[in-house]
C-alpha positions in Angstrom: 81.6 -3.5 160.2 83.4 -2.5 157.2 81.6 -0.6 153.8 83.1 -1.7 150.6 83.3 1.0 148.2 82.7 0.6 144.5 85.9 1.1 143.0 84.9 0.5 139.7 82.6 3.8 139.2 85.3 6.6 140.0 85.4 9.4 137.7 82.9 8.1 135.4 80.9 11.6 135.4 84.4 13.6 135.0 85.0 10.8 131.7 81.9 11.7 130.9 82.2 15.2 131.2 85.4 15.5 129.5 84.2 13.5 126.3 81.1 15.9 126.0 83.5 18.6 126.3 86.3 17.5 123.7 83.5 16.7 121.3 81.7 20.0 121.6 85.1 21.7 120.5 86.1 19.3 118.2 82.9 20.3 116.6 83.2 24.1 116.9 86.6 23.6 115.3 85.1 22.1 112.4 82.3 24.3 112.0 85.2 27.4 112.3 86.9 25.9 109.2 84.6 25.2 107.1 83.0 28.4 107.8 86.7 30.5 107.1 87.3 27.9 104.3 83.8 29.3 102.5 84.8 33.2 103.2 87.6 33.3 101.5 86.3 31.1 98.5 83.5 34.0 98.5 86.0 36.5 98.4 88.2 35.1 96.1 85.2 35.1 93.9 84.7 38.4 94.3 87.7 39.9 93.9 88.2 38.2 90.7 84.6 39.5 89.5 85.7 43.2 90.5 89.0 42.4 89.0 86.9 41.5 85.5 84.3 45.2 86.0 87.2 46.8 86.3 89.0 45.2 83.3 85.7 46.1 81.0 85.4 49.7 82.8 88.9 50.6 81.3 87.8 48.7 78.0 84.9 50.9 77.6 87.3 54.3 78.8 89.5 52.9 76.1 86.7 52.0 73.3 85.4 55.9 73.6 89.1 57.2 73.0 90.3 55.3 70.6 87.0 57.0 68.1 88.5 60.1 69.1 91.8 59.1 67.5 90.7 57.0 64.9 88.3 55.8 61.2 87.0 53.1 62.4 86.5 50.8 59.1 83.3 49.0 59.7 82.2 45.3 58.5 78.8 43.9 58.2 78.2 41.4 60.5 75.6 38.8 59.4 72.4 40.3 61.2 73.1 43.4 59.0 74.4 45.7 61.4 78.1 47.2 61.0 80.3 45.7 63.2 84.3 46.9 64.2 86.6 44.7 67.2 89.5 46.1 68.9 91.5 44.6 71.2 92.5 46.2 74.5 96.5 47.3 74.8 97.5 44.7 77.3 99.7 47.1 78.8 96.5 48.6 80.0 95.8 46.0 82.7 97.9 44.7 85.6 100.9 42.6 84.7 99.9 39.0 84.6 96.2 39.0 85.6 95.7 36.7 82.9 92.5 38.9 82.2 91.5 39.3 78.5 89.8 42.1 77.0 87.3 42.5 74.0 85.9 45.5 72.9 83.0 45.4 69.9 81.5 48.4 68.3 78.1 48.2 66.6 75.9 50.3 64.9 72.5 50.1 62.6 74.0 51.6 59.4 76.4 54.4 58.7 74.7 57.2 58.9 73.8 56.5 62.3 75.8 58.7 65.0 74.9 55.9 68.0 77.2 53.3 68.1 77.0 50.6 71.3 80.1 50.0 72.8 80.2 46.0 74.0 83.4 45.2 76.6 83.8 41.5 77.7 86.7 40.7 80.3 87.6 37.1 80.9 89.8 35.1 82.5 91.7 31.6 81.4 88.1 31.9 79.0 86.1 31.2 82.7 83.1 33.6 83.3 82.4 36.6 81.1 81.9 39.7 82.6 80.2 42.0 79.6 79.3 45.8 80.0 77.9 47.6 76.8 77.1 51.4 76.6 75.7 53.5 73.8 77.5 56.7 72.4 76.4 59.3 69.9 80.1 59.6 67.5 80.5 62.6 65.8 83.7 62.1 63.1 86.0 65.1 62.5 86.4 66.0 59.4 88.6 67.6 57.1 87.9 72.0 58.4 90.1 70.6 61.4 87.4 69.8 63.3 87.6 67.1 65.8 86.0 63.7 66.2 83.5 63.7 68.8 82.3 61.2 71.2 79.4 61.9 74.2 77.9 59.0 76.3 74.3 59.0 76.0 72.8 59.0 79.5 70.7 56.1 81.0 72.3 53.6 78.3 74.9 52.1 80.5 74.0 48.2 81.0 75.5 46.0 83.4 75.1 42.1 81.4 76.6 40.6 84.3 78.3 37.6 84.4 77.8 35.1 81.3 
């Protein structure tokens, strides 16, 4: 008596096997790049947003110095307040970052010793990044005596993003 085997079913649980397999890793694969392709975007994002804070930190280190060294002449702005724009030395920030600097000082009226200090940093005119601190000016005068400038605790302000 001879048992006739059934060649037609060998190796269908090793096929089957093998498809699960090479499916579950094609998966994972996926899942890996997408999930490397959305780290770096986040950390593209911010390193450019740190780039920009760091942009309007030196903006405001330059904003205080520069009323050391000179009269600012102030225009009224049309809410009433005085009003004076400087723009940042572009020698100040990294060669080619493309970054671009404002700096705006305000104050109530001229006899006022606190003026706010506004930095905005952008980039190719994409996403502000705006700090503002208040500082009480004191101008030299003509006994010699040197122009002034003290930060006035708690009134640093982070805007953010814009």
């Amino acid at each position: 008596m001879t048992i006739l085997a059934n060649t037609y079913q060998r190796g269908l649980a090793t096929l089957l096997f093998c498809m699960i397999l090479l499916s579950s890793a094609t998966t994972l694969v996926f899942t890996l790049a997408r999930t490397s392709l959305a780290e770096h975007r986040i950390m593209a994002n911010e390193y450019r947003s740190e780039t920009r804070h760091l942009a309007c930190e030196t903006g405001l280190e330059y904003a205080r110095a520069w009323l050391l060294n000179n009269e600012p002449a102030w225009q009224i702005d049309t809410d009433g307040h005085y009003t004076l724009s400087v723009p940042l030395p572009t020698d100040l920030l990294q060669q080619n970052s493309g970054i671009r600097v404002q700096i705006r000082y305000r104050r109530q009226d001229l006899n006022s010793p606190f003026i706010q200090i506004q930095v905005q940093a952008s980039r190719d005119n994409h996403a502000l990044y705006n700090i503002a601190q208040f500082v009480h000016y004191q101008p030299g005068n003509q006994n010699n005596t040197l122009a002034r400038v003290l930060v006035v605790p708690g009134t640093w302000h982070d805007l953010g993003n814009e």
